[in-house]
C-alpha positions as CSV (number, residue, x, y, z in Angstrom):
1,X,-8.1,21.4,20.9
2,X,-8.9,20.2,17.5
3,X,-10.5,16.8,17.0
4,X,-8.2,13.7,15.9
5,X,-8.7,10.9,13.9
6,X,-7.5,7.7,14.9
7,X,-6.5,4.9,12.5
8,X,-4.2,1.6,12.4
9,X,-1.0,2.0,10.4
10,X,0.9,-1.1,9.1
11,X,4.5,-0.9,11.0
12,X,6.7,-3.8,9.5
13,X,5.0,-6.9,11.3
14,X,2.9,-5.2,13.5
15,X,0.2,-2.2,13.5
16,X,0.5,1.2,15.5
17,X,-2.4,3.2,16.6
18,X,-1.9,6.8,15.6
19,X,-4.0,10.4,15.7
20,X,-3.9,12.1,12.7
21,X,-4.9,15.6,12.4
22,X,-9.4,16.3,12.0
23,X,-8.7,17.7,8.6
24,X,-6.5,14.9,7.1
25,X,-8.6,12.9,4.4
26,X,-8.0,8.7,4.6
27,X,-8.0,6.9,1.6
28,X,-9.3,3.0,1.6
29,X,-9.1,0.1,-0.4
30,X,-12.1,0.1,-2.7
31,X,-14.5,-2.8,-1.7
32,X,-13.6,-6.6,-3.0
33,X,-15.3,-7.4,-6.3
34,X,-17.2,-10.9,-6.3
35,X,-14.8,-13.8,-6.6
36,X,-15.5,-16.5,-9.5
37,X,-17.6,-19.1,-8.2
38,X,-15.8,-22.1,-9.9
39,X,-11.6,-20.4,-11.1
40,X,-10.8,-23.8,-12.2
41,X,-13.6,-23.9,-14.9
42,X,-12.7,-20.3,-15.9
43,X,-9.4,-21.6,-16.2
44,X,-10.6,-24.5,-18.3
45,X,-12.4,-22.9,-21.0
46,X,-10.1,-19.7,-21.3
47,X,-7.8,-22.5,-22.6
48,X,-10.5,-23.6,-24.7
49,X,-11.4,-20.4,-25.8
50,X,-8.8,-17.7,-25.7
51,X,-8.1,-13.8,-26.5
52,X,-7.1,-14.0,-30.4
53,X,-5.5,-16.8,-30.1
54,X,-6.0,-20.6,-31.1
55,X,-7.7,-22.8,-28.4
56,X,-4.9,-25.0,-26.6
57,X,-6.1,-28.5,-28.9
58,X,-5.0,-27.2,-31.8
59,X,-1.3,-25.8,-29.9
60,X,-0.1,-29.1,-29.0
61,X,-0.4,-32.8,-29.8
62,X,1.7,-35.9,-29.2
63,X,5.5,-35.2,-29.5
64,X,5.2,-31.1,-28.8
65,X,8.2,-30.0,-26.0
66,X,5.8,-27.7,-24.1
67,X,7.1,-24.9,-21.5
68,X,5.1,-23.6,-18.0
69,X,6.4,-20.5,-17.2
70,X,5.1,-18.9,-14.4
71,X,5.5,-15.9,-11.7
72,X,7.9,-16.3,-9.0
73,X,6.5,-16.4,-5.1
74,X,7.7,-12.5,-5.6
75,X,4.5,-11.7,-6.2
76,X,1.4,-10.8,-4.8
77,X,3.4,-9.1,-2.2
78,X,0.6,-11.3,0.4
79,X,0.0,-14.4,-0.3
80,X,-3.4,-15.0,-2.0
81,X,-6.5,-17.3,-0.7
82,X,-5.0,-21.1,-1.1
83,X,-4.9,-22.6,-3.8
84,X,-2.8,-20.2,-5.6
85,X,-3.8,-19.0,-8.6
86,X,-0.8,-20.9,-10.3
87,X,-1.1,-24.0,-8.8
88,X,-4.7,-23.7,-10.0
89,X,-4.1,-22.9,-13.4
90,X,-0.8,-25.2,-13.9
91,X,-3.0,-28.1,-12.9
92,X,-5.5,-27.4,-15.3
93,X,-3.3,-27.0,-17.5
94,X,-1.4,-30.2,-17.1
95,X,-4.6,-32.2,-17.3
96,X,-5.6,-30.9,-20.2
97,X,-1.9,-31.7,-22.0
98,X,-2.4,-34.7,-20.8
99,X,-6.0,-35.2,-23.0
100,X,-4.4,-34.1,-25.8
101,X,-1.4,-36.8,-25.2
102,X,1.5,-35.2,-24.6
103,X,3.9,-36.9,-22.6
104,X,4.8,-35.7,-19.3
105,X,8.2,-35.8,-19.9
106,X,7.7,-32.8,-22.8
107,X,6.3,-30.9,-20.0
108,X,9.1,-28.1,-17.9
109,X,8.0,-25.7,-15.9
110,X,10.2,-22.3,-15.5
111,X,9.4,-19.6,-12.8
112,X,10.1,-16.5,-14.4
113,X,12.4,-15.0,-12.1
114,X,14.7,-13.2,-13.6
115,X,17.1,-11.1,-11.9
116,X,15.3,-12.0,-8.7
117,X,16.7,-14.5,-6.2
118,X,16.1,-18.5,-7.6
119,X,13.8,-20.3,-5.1
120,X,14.1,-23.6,-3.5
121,X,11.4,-26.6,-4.1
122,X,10.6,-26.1,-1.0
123,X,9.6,-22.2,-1.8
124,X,8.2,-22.8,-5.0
125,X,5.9,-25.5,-3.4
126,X,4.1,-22.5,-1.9
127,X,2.9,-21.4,-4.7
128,X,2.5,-24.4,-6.8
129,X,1.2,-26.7,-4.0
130,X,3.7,-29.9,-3.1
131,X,2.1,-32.3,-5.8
132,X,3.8,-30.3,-8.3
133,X,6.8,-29.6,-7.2
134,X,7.2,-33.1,-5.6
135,X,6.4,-34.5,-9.0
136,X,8.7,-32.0,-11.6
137,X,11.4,-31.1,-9.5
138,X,13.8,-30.7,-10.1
139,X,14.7,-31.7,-13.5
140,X,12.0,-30.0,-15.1
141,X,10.7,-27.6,-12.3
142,X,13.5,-25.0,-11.6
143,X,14.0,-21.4,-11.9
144,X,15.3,-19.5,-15.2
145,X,19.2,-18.5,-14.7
146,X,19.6,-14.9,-16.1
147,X,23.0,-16.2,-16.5
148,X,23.1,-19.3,-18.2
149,X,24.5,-18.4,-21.9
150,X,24.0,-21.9,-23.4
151,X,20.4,-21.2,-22.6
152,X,19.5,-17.9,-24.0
153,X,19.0,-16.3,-27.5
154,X,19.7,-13.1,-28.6
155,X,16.5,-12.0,-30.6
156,X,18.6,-8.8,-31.5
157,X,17.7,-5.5,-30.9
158,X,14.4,-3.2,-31.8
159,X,14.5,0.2,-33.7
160,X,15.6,2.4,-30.7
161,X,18.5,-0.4,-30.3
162,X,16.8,-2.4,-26.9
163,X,18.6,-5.7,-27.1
164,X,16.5,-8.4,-26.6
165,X,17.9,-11.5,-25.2
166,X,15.7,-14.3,-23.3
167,X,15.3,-17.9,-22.1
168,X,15.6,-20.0,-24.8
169,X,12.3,-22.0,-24.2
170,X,11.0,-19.1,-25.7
171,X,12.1,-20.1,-29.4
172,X,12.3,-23.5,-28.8
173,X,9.1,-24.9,-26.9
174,X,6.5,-26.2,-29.5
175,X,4.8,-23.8,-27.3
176,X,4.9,-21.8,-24.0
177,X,2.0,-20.9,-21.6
178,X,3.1,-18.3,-19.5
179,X,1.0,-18.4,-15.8
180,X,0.2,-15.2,-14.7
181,X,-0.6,-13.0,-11.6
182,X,-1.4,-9.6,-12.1
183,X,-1.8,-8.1,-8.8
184,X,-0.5,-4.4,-10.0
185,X,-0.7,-2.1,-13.3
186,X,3.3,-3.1,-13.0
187,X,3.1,-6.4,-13.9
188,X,1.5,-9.1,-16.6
189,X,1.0,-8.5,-20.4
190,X,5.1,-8.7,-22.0
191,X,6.5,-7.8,-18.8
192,X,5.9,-11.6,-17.8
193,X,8.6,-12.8,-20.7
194,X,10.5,-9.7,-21.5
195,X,11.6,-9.5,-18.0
196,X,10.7,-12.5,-16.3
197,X,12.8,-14.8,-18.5
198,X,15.6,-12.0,-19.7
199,X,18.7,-11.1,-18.3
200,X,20.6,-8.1,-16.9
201,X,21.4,-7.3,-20.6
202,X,17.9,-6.5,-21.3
203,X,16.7,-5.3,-18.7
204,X,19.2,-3.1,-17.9
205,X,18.0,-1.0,-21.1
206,X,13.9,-0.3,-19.1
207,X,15.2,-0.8,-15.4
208,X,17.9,1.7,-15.1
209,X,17.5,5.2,-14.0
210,X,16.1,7.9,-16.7
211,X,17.3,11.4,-15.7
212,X,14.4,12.9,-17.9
213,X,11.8,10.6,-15.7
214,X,8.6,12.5,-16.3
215,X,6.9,10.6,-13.2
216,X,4.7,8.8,-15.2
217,X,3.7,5.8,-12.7
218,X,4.4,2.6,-13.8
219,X,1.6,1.7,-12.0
220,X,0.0,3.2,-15.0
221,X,0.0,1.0,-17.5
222,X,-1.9,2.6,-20.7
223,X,0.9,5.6,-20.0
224,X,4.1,4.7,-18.4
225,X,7.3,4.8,-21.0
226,X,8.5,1.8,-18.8
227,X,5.2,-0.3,-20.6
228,X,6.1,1.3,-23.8
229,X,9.6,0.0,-24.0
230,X,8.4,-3.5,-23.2
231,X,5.4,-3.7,-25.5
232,X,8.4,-2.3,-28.5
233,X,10.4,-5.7,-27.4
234,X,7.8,-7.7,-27.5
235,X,6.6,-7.2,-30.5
236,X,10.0,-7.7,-32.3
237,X,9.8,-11.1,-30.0
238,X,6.1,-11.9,-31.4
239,X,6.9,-11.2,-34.9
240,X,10.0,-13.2,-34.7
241,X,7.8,-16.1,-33.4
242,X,5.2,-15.9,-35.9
243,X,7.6,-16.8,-38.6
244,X,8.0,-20.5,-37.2
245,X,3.9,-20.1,-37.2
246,X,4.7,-19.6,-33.1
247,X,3.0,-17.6,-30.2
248,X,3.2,-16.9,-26.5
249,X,0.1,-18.1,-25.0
250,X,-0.6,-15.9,-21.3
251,X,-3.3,-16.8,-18.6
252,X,-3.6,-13.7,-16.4
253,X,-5.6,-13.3,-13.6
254,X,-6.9,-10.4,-11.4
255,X,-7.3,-10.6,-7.9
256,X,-9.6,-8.5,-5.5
257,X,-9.0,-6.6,-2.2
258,X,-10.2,-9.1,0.1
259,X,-8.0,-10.0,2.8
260,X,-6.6,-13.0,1.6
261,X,-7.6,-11.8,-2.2
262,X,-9.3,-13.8,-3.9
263,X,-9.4,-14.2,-7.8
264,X,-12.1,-12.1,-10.0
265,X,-11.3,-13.2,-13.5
266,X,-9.4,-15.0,-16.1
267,X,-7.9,-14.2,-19.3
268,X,-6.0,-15.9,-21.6
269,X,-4.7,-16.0,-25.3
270,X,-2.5,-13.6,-27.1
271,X,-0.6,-11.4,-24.6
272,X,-1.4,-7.7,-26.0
273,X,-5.3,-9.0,-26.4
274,X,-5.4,-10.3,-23.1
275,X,-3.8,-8.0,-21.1
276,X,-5.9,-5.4,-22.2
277,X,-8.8,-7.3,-20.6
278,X,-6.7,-7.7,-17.7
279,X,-5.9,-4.0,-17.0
280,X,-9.3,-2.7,-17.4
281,X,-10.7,-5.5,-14.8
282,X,-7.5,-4.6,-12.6
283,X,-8.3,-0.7,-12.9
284,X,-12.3,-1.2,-11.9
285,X,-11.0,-3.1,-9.0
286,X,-8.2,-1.0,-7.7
287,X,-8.4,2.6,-9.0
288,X,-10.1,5.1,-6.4
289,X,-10.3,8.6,-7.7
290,X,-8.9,11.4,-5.9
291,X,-10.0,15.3,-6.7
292,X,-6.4,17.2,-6.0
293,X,-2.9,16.3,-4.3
294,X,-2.0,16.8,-1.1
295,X,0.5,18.6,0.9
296,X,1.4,15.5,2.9
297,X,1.2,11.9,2.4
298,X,1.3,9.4,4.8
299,X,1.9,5.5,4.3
300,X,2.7,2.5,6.6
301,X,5.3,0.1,5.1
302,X,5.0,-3.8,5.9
303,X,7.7,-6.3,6.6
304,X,6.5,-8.6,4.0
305,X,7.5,-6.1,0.7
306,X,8.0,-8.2,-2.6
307,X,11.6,-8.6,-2.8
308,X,11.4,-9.8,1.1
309,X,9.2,-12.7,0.2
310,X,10.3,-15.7,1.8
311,X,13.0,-14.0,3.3
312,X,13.8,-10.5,5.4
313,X,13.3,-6.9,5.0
314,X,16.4,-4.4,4.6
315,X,16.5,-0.8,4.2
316,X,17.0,-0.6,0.8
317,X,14.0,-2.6,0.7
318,X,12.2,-0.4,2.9
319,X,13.5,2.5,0.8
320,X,12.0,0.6,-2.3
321,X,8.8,-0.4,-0.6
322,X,8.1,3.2,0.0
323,X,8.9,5.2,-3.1
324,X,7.8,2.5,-5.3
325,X,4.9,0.6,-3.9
326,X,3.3,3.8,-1.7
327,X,4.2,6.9,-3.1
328,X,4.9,5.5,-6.6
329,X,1.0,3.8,-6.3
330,X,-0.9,6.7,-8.7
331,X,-2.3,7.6,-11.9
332,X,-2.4,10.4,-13.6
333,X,-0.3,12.8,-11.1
334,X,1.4,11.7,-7.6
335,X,-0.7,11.4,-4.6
336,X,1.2,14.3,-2.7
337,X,2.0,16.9,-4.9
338,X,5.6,19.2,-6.2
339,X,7.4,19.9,-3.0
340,X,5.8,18.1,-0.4
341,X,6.1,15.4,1.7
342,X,5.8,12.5,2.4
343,X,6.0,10.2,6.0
344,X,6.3,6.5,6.1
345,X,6.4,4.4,8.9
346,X,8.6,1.2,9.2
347,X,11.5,0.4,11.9
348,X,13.8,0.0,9.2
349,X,16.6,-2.0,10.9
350,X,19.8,-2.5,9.8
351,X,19.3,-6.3,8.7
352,X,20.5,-7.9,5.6
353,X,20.0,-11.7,4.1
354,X,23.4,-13.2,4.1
355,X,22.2,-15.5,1.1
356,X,19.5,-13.7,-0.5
357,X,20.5,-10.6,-0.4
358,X,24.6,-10.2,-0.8
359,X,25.4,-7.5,-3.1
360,X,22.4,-4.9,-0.9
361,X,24.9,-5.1,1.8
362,X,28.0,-3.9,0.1
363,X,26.1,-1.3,-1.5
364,X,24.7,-0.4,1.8
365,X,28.3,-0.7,3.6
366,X,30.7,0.6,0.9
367,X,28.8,2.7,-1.5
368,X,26.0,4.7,0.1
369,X,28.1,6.3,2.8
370,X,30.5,8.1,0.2
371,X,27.7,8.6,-2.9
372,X,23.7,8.6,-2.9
373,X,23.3,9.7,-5.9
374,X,20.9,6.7,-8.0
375,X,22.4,7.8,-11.4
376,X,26.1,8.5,-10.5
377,X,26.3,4.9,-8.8
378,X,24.3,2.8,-11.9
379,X,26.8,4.6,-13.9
380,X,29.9,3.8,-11.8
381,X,28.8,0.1,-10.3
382,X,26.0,-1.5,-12.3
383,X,27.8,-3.5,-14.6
384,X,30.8,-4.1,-12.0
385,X,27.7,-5.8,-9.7
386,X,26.3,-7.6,-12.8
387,X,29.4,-9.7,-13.5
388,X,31.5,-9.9,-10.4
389,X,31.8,-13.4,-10.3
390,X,31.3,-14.4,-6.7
391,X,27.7,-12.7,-7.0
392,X,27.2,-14.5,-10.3
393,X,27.7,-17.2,-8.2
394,X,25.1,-16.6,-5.9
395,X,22.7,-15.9,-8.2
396,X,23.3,-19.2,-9.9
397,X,23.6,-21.6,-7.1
398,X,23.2,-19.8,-3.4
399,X,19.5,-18.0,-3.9
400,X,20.9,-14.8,-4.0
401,X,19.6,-12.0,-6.0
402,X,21.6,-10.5,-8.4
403,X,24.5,-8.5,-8.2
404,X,22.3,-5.6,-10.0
405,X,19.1,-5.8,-8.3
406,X,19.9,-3.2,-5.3
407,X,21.6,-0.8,-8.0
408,X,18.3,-1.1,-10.2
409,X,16.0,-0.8,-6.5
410,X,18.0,2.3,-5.8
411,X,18.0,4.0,-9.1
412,X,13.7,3.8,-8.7
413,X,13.6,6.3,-6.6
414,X,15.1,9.0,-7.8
415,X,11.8,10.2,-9.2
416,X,10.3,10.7,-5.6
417,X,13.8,12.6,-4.6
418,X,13.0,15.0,-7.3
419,X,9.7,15.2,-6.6
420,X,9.3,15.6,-3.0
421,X,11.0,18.0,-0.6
422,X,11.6,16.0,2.1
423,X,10.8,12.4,3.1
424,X,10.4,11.1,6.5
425,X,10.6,8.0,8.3
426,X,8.4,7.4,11.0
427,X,8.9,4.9,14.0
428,X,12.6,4.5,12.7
429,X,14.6,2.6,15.2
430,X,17.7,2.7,13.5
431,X,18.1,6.4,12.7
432,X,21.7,5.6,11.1
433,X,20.0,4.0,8.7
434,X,16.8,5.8,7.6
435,X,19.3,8.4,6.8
436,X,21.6,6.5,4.9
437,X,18.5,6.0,2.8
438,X,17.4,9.2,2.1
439,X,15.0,9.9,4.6
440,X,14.8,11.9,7.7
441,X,14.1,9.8,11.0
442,X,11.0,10.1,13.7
443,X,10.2,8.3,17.0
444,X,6.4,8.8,15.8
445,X,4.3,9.3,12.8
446,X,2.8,12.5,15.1
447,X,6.2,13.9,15.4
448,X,6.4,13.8,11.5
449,X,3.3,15.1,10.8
450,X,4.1,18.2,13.5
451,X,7.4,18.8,11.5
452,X,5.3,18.8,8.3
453,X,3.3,21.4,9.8
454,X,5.8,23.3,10.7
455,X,7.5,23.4,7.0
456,X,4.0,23.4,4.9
457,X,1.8,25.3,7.7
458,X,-0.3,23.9,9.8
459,X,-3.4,24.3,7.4
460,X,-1.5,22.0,5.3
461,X,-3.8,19.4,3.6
462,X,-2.9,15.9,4.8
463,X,-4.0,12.2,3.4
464,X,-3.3,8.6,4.9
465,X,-3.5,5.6,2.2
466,X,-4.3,2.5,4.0
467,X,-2.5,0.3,2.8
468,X,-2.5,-3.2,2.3
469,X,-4.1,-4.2,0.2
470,X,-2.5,-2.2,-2.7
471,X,-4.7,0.3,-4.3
472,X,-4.2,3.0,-7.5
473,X,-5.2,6.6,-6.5
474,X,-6.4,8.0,-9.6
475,X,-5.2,11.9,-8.6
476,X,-7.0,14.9,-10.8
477,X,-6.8,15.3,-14.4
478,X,-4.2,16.2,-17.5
């Protein structure tokens, strides 16, 4: 009998012990890079001295209405070594206003949450630590409402016709620091504003489903059309600024692979200057080269994915954590190559949030049983799930996510659809449901890798990503 290998695969909340064929190759994390001895003075002087930008005492003074946005508790998918990086740097922050005498009640913070669920003071205390929340909320700590007209501005539309619409503390703040995590290639740089504090009429244009998808990650950055379209909005948005002699000011920061991760540098200034700085930090941290693809790709999916924060796991959520934070994790080409497959274990139980999850349920119930198709139903339902009022209204006021958010979840993996031949579902104890998502149901990863076999031969090549903490396999070249 051929030799096994035996590894731990994340399964939801727990982890499963499982023999993988001798031959298969397993991918790990790339070792943690050094944290900074002393974030908070990092913090300090990348205030004092920023990417192409002016230092923060010559920003604000006495009188200036200043605005902290920040990311929601959505991300890093785990929570990171306490204290929070934005608790951290919104501290600092506020200590330094203070210096330069600006009144604390100029001061609002904003977590940038877009068409994500709004979070209670209570929530948002975990990331900001309860002196903060205790002390702003809730009159100037809240959430931005994608739906709140009177407080947006249209900054009209780019050249390819993207309509641009955000917050309007964007325009109006003397000036706006914008707190950053940037704990994938996905996020930071104008991402942070041009999604984080937009609405569905924006983001609609960059977050639907492209039928011409040429399965460039978005996981990488210097490539993906998805980081295009934002970086052609925000400059339309940073040239706007600039004629009130205005601009964003972003403090990113990269954290390692340590388990809880722990924060490896600090960049702040001018968003295009800084995240550059960011992504090349990130990318030394988290990309692990990988010579070819592989026939078969195996990943283990945790309860705690990023739109589950705080709250429960569904299986469009599984579905999501699967084709977009495992198989979508690459750069250059897709871990498992044209036609293959790919196995992922989670229970994926039927389960839904009844407040922070509504409209995933009726897409789940109503529409997924008579079409599956991602582009078909954004076509047919997205803006009917945008503006039904009763999920407007739980967006607003009941923590709900918004009516879109499962439409633009399900239209992200149509890529993988394409891509693969056939995606299973390890461990699935609700088969009804893996196959209402897409994927084919197993009691065990070693029954899916034996029906792999059996479709790709059994001298098919074979490669486990362990996984967390998240990781970008670099795959072969152009």
């Amino acid at each position: 009998m051929a030799a096994k290998k035996e590894v731990h695969i994340v399964y939801g909340n727990q982890m499963v012990n499982v023999d993988l064929p001798g031959r298969s190759e397993i991918l790990r994390p790339p070792a943690p890079l050094p944290p900074l001895s002393d974030p908070v003075e990092a913090i300090r002087k990348s205030l004092h001295h920023p990417v192409d930008h002016d230092p923060i005492s010559d920003l604000v003074g006495p009188g200036s209405k200043v605005t902290i946005a920040f990311d929601d508790p959505v991300i890093p998918q785990i929570p990171m070594k306490r204290p929070d990086f934005r608790e951290l740097a919104i501290t600092v922050l506020l200590e330094e206003l203070e210096k330069l005498n600006v009144a604390p009640g100029d001061v609002r913070l904003i977590c940038a949450n877009a068409l994500h669920r709004k979070f209670t003071n209570r929530e948002l205390s975990t990331i900001l630590g309860d002196k903060i929340a205790l002390r702003f909320g809730p009159s100037r700590l809240f959430c931005h409402d994608a739906e709140d007209r009177e407080n947006q501005v249209f900054f009209g539309e780019t050249q390819r016709g993207l309509e641009i619409e955000l917050n309007r503390a964007v325009i109006e703040s003397d000036q706006l620091f914008y707190v950053n995590i940037t704990s994938l290639p996905f996020h930071g740089g104008w991402k942070s504003i041009m999604v984080g504090l937009s609405t569905f009429r924006s983001i609609r244009h960059h977050h639907r489903p492209f039928r011409g998808a040429s399965g460039k990650s978005v996981m990488d950055a210097k490539r993906s059309s998805f980081q295009k379209l934002l970086w052609e909005m925000g400059d339309v948005v940073d040239k706007e600024l600039a004629r009130e002699n205005k601009r964003l000011f972003t403090i990113e920061s990269v954290l390692n692979t340590a388990q809880p991760q722990e924060i490896i540098a600090v960049h702040a200034g001018h968003i295009p200057s800084v995240h550059e700085k960011t992504l090349d930090r990130l990318y030394e941290q988290q990309v692990v080269d990988v010579s070819e693809q592989a026939d078969v790709g195996i990943f283990g999916i945790p309860d705690q994915a990023y739109y589950s924060n705080l709250s429960k796991i569904n299986p469009i959520l599984v579905r999501n954590q699967a084709l977009s934070y495992a198989f979508g994790l690459y750069h250059n080409r897709p871990l498992i190559r044209q036609g293959g497959i790919a196995i992922f274990a989670h229970p994926c139980l039927r389960q839904f949030h009844p407040l922070n999850h509504p409209s995933y349920s009726e897409l789940y119930d109503r529409i997924l049983p008579e079409i599956d198709d991602p582009y078909e139903i954004w076509d047919l339902y997205a803006e009917d799930f945008a503006h039904r009022p009763e999920y407007v209204h739980k967006y607003r006021y009941a923590y709900g996510f918004h009516g879109s958010h499962p439409l633009i979840l399900w239209g992200q993996g149509a890529f993988a659809f394409n891509h693969l031949s056939r995606i299973f579902l390890a461990g699935a104890q609700d088969r009804e449901a893996a196959q209402r998502i897409g994927f084919e149901p197993f009691n065990k990863v070693e029954e899916a890798i034996a029906e792999a076999e059996s479709t790709l031969g059994n001298d098919c090549s074979i490669v486990f990503a362990d996984m967390p903490p998240m990781y970008i396999p670099s795959v072969g070249k152009d």
